[in-house]
Each structure stands twice: as C-alpha cells, then as structure tokens.
N, C-alpha and C positions, 0 to 999 in steps of 0.2 A: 504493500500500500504506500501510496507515494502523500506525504503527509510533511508538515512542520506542524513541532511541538514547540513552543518556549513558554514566554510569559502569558499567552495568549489564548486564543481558540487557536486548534486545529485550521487553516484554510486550505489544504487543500486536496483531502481526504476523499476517498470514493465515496464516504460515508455524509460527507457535505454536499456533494455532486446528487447524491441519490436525494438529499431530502430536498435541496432546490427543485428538482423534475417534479416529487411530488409536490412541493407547496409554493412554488412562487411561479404566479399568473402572469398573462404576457405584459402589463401594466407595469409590473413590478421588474422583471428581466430589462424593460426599457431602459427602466432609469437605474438599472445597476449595473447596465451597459453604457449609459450616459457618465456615469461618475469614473468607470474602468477607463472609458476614456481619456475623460479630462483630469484627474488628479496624477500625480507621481506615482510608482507601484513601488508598495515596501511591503517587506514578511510582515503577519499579522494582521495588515489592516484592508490588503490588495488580495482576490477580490474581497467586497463587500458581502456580506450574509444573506441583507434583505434590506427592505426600506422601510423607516419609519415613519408615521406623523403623528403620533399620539405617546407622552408620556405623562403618568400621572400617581401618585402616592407610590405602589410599589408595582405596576403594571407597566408595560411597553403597548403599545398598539401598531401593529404596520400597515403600508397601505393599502391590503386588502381586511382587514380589520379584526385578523388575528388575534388574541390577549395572551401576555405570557406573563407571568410574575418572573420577575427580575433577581435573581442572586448574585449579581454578576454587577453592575451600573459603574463599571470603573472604580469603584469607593468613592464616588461621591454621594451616593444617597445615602444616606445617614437619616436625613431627616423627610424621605420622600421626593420623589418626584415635585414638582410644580408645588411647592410648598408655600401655603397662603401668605403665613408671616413674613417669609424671604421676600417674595413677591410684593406686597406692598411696601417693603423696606425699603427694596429696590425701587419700585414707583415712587415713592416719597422723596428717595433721595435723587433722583435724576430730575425732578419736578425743582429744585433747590440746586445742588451742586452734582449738575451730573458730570463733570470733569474737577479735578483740584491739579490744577501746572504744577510744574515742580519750583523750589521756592518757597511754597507756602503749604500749610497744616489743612488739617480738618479738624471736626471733633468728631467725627465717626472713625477717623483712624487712631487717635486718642484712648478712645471709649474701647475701641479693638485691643490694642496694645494690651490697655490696663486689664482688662477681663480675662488675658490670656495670661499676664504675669501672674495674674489672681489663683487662676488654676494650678500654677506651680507653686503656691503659697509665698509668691514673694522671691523666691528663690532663682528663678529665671525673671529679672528686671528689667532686661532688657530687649527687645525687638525691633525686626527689619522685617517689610512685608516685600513681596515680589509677585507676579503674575503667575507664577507658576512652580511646583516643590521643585523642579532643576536648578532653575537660577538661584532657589533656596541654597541648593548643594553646593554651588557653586561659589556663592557666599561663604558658606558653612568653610571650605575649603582654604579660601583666601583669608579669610579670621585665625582659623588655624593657622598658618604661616605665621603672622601677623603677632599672633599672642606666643608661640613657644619659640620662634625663631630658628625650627625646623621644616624640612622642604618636602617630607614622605609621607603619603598614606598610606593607609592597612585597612584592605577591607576582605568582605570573602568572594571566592567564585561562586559564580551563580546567583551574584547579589543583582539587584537593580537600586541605581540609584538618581536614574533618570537621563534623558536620551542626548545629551550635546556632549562634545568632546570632551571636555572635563571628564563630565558624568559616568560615561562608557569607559573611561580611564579608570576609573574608582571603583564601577559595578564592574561585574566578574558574568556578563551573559553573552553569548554568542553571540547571538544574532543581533545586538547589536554594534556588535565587535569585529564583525567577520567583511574583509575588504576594504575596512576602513583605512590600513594603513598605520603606519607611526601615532602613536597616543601620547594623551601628559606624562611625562616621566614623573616616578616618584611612586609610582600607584604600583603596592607588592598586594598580594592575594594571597588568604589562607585557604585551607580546605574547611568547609564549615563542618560546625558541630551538628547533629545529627542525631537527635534522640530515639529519632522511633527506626530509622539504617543507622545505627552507630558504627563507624568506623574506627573509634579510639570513646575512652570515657571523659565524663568530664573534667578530671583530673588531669587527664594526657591532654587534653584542650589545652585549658588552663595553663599547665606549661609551656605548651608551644607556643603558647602568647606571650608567655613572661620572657622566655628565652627568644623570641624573636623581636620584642621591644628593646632589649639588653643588648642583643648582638647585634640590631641593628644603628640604633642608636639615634637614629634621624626621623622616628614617626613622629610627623604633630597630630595627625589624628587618630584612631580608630573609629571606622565608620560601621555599624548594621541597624538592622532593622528588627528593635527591637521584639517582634513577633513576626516571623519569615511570613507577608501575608498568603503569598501563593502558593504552599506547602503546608500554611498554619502549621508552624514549627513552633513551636512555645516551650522558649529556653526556662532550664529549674529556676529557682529564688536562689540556691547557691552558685550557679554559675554567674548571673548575672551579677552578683554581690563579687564572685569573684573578679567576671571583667572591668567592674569599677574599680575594684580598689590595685590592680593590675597598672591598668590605664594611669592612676592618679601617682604610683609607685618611679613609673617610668618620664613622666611629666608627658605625657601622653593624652591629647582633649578625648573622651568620649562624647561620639557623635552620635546621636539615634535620631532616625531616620522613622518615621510616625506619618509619613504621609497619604497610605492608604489603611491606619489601625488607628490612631487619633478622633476625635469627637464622640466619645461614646464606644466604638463598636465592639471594643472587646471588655464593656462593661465598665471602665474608669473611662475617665477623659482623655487621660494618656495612658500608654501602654506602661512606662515606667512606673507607673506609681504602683501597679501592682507586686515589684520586688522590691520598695523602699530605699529606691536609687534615686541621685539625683543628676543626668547627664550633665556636661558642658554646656553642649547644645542640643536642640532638638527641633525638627523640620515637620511642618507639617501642611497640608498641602487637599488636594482634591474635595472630600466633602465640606474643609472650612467656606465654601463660600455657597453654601445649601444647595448644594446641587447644581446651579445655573449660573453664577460669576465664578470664572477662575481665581484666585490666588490664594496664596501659601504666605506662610510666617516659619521665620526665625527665632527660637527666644534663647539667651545665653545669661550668661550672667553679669551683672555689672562692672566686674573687675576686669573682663574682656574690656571693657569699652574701651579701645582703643586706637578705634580705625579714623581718627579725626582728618585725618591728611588722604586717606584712603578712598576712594571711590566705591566701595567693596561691592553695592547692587545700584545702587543710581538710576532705575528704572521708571522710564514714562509715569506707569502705572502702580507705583512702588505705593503712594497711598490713597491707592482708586477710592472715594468718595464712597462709589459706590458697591463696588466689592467689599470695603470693610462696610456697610449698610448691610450687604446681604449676610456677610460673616456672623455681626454681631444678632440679628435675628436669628439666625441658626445657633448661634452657642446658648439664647434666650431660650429659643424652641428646646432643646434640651435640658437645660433647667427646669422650667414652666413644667414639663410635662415628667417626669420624673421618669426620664430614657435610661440612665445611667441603670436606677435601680430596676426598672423593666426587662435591661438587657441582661443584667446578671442574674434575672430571675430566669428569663427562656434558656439561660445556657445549661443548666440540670435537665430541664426538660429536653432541649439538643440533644444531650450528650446520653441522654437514659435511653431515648431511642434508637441513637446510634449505635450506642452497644449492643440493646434486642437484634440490630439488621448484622451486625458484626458475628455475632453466634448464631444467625440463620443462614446465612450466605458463605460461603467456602472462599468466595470471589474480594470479600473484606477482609486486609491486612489490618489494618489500623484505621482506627477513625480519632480525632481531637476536636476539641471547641474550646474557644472562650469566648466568651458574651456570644455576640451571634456572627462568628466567623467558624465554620468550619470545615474541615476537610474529611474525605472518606478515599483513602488509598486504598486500590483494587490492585488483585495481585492473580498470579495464575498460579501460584505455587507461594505457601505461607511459608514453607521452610527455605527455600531458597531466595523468595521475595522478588522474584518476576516479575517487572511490573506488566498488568494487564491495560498497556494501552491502545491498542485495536478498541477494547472490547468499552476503554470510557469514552474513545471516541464514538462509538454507538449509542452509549448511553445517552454522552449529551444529545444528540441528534431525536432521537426516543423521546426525550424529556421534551425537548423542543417541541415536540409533537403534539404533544399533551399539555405543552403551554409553561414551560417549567426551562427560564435559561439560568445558567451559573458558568463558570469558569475552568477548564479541562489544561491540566498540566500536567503533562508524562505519566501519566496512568493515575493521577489525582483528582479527584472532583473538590473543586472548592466553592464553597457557596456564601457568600455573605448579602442578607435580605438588607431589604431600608431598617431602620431599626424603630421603626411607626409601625410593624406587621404585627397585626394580632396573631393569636396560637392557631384559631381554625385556620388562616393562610396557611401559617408555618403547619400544620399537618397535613395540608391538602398536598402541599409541597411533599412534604415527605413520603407521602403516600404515592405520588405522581414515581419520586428518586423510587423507592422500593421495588414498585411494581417494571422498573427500566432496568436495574440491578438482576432482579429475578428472571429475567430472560436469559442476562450474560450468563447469570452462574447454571443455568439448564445447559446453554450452550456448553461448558467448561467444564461441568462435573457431572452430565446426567439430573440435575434435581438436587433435592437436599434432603438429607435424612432429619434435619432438625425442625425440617415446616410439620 
C-alpha cells in the first residue's frame, strides 16, 4: 500500500482512494480538483480529503452535508467550533480596534498577558505574543541564546516543533526535514523516552540527558513537548521532576512546548502543572485564540527579561487587538464554565472504557488518556508490538463513514474532542471507534474469544 504516515492523516492510501469513490459527489471532486490545482503540493495536506462549509461546536459539515464529530480540529477546539463568546469578542473588538500598529499597546493584549501570567501563579511574568506557536519557537530559541550565552539545542527525534527553518532544525520529523537541505546548526537530537515501547528506563533517560548536557557543554535549551500530543505519550511525575532539575543543574533553559495540550485539554490549563514543574519557558499556540484567530504566546520569567536591544519577535500582528479579544474570551469561556474540572472528570470515564475495548480486542496494545486526549495503539502482534497500521488506516476511513474523524499516526489512533462534548457525544463516538476496531480485529485474529 502506497501511503504516508507522519504527523498527519494518511493521504494517500488505497484506503482514502476507496472512501473518496464512495463518498465524494461530482460537486465536491470539482473543487478538490480546483484547490489541487491552484495551491503548492506538500505531504499531508496535498490532496485535500473533502470540502467543507459548515463548522460548529464539535461537528464538521461538508458540502454535500455530511456530519462528522470532530476529534481531530488541529487542537484548536478546545472550546468548540464557532464559539459564541469568541465571536462577539471578536465582533466587538474589530467594531473598536480592529488593527493596533506597532508602536502602541492595547488593553486586550494587556488583559491577555496578565491572565496568562495569572495561570502560572505569577511565576511566568513575563510575555511575547506572535501569530503563530513557530514564530513562538522561534523566539523561545533566540531568548535562549540571549539569556545562557550558549548556541545549542536539544530536542528529541520525532519531535514537532513547528514548520520554518529554525523549527524543523529543532523538531526531529521527516517529513518535514526530508530535501530540505542544510539546517540551523546547533540542533542535536535525543532518542525519546518511551513508556508504553521502552527502549531504555527512565533512569537510563535521565542519564543520557545529564551526561549529554555535561559533555556537551553548549545547550541553552532543552526543548519537548510536555505531553507527546500525537502518541499521547505522558511522561511519569519522576521523570519530568527529573528533567527539570537536570536542565537547571546544567544551566540548561527548559523549554515546553504546550501548543496543541494547553487551554484545558488535558485537564489543567497547562500540561506542566500537573508534575509540579515550573519551565523556563512555555509556548502555547492553536486553541489560544478559540478556534478562529491565530496566535500563540510566550510566557518566561522575569529575570529572562533581557532582550531590550533585541528584536526577538517584532511581529505585525505581535499584539493583534483582536486575536488577544478572541484569546481572552476563550480563556473566560473556560473558566465561566468549569472545562478544567469537566475534562478531568470525562478522563476516568475515557480511560475505563478504553480499557473494557483493550481486553476485548486482540488488535489493542495500549490505550492512555488524560483529560480528553487520547490514544489507542493497535498492534498485530502484542508480544512483538507490530504496529497495525494498514488496519488504523481502515479504521479511520470506517469511522469517517459513520461520521467519527480523529487523527491516525503509525498505527495510532488519536483522538482529542472540543472539550464543550457532553458524555452521550463522547459515547456515540466510542461506540462508532469500537464497532470500526471490531472489524480489524475479525480480520487479524478470527473474532475474539473475550466478546
């Protein structure tokens, strides 16, 4: 099967071929022949799926008028589709200042700042916004130089930490690596840690990181992502405790990288607070701006402030009027409604039924959640750990079928809803995964002797 897998869907699978024939009308083929046309072609996003015109709380519409509930929305729904509050935020504020030039302030970027230092208790005081989590990193990068007076990074392979040259210098993923040529020097690569395929234990981690911050001598940063979102990898409380105090040993910034786990989704505001860490810095990016304005934030700490001579992000859009407008309604909308504690609630409920489909299906190696991010590795063989990904690229396609999209990476299904889904969604959903699963594993093993 002739396929790419990365951070992405599958595009261009027998298994995408086959469900286009059956489900997209001549309407639809037009204009995803129109678009193939006219845009640039890159992996992942070249061809197109299908076309939309309709999104709304946690549902997709396309233009023959299909409904699919959404696991998948890039992480930016967080707080739903076309989100009323965002929305009039945004109307209000472009009715008033719908640009701020550079040169001068707002108070909605103000009001943003201060509610996000808020959330780190004061302890990240300081902020830089950007149009987008790259140019975040990118920043993040140049601060680092700036503040250790070191010229190397350290991140993992396989990481992503967003698509410009810097970025792809840092992150550790093919495809967006592959042809490009000569990169930022400075950027070394670990093998990442690995909880559920361990390759080494925590402790052999842990060392390789001490002995390669020592022996190399020249990290300003360490950069990850504090919950791996596309793997939903979710490092222990002692590891993470260990790469801080690692990081701070070596004078080494810890960098976390929150730009698709941030606002809610895995049940805190940030992913760090649930090890009792406090990064350097930390990026956060896509649902900050409710779904429908881009930008991302910076927040570090005050004793970094030191880029006064420095250019570090400088961007048009650096304190969009109305981006921090729509921010600051979405970080309200999660407060007001009490998402945080919602989503920590649905994550037992996740995980309880994950594990019922994990001991009925042969085809489930591991399944993890937290808040309402999670993943379900399919395998062909649990002792070997095979991964089954033919059979998840069916799935999603099945799922599609039945109205049910999320995110397929190397034989993993990942799924994270808006976090507005009531439980009957979230069960229909699951009910849709299981009965898509149960096919594979008929295929793969005969049936199951645990149904």
């Amino acid at each position: 099967m002739n396929k790419i897998t990365s951070e992405g869907d599958v595009n261009t699978s027998s298994n995408r071929k086959n469900w286009q024939d059956k489900n997209i009308n001549y309407e639809t083929s037009c204009v995803l022949r129109d678009d193939e046309d006219i845009f640039l072609h890159q992996s992942l996003s070249t061809p197109c799926l299908n076309v939309l015109k309709k999104s709304k709380g946690i549902y997709l519409e396309d233009i023959s008028g299909k409904i699919y509930m959404d696991f998948h929305g890039n992480n930016v729904h967080q707080v739903g589709f076309g989100n009323e509050d965002v929305k009039n935020a945004i109307i209000n504020e472009m009715e008033e200042l719908p640009f701020s030039p550079r040169r001068y302030t707002n108070n909605s970027a103000i009001i943003l700042a201060q509610k996000l230092s808020d959330k780190t208790n004061g302890v990240l005081n300081k902020v830089l916004f950007s149009p987008g989590a790259t140019s975040s990193i990118g920043i993040a990068m140049k601060l680092a130089r700036l503040v250790t007076k070191k010229d190397g990074f350290l991140s993992f392979w396989d990481s992503f930490h967003g698509a410009s040259i810097d970025a792809i210098s840092l992150g550790g993923t093919a495809h967006f690596r592959n042809g490009i040529g000569s990169l930022l020097t400075g950027c070394e690569h670990l093998i990442p840690y690995n909880s559920y395929r361990p390759i080494f234990d925590e402790d052999t981690f842990l060392t390789i990181l001490d002995y390669t911050l020592e022996k190399h001598g020249d990290i300003a940063a360490f950069f990850m992502e504090t919950i791996r979102n596309t793997e939903v990898e979710i490092p222990s409380y002692k590891l993470m405790k260990g790469i801080r105090d690692i990081c701070t040993k070596h004078n080494t910034l810890l960098i976390l990288d929150e730009t698709a786990i941030a606002m809610g989704r895995t049940g805190k505001f940030f992913a760090f607070e649930h090890y009792d860490i406090d990064p350097d810095i930390v990026v956060i990016g896509k649902g900050l701006g409710g779904g429908i304005f881009p930008i991302s934030a910076l927040l570090t700490k005050d004793e970094f402030n030191i880029g006064q001579y420095t250019s570090l992000g400088h961007y048009t859009h650096e304190k969009s009027s109305v981006g921090c407008a729509a921010a600051n309604a979405a970080i309200d909308f999660i407060d007001n409604n009490n998402i945080l504690e919602k989503t920590s609630n649905m994550e037992k409920f996740v995980l309880d039924r994950l594990n019922i489909l994990k001991n009925k299906y042969e085809i489930i190696g591991d399944v993890r959640a937290i808040g309402l991010l999670f993943a379900i590795e399919l395998v062909r063989d649990r002792k070997t750990k095979e991964k089954a990904e033919s059979e998840a690229d069916r799935i999603l396609y099945n799922c599609l079928d039945l109205g049910l999209s999320f995110k397929v990476s190397s034989g993993i299904l990942t799924l994270s809803p808006p976090l507005i889904i009531e439980k009957h969604e979230l069960e229909k959903a699951l009910e849709i995964l299981e009965e898509s699963i149960k096919i594979e594993n008929i295929k793969l093993f005969g049936g199951n002797n645990n149904e």
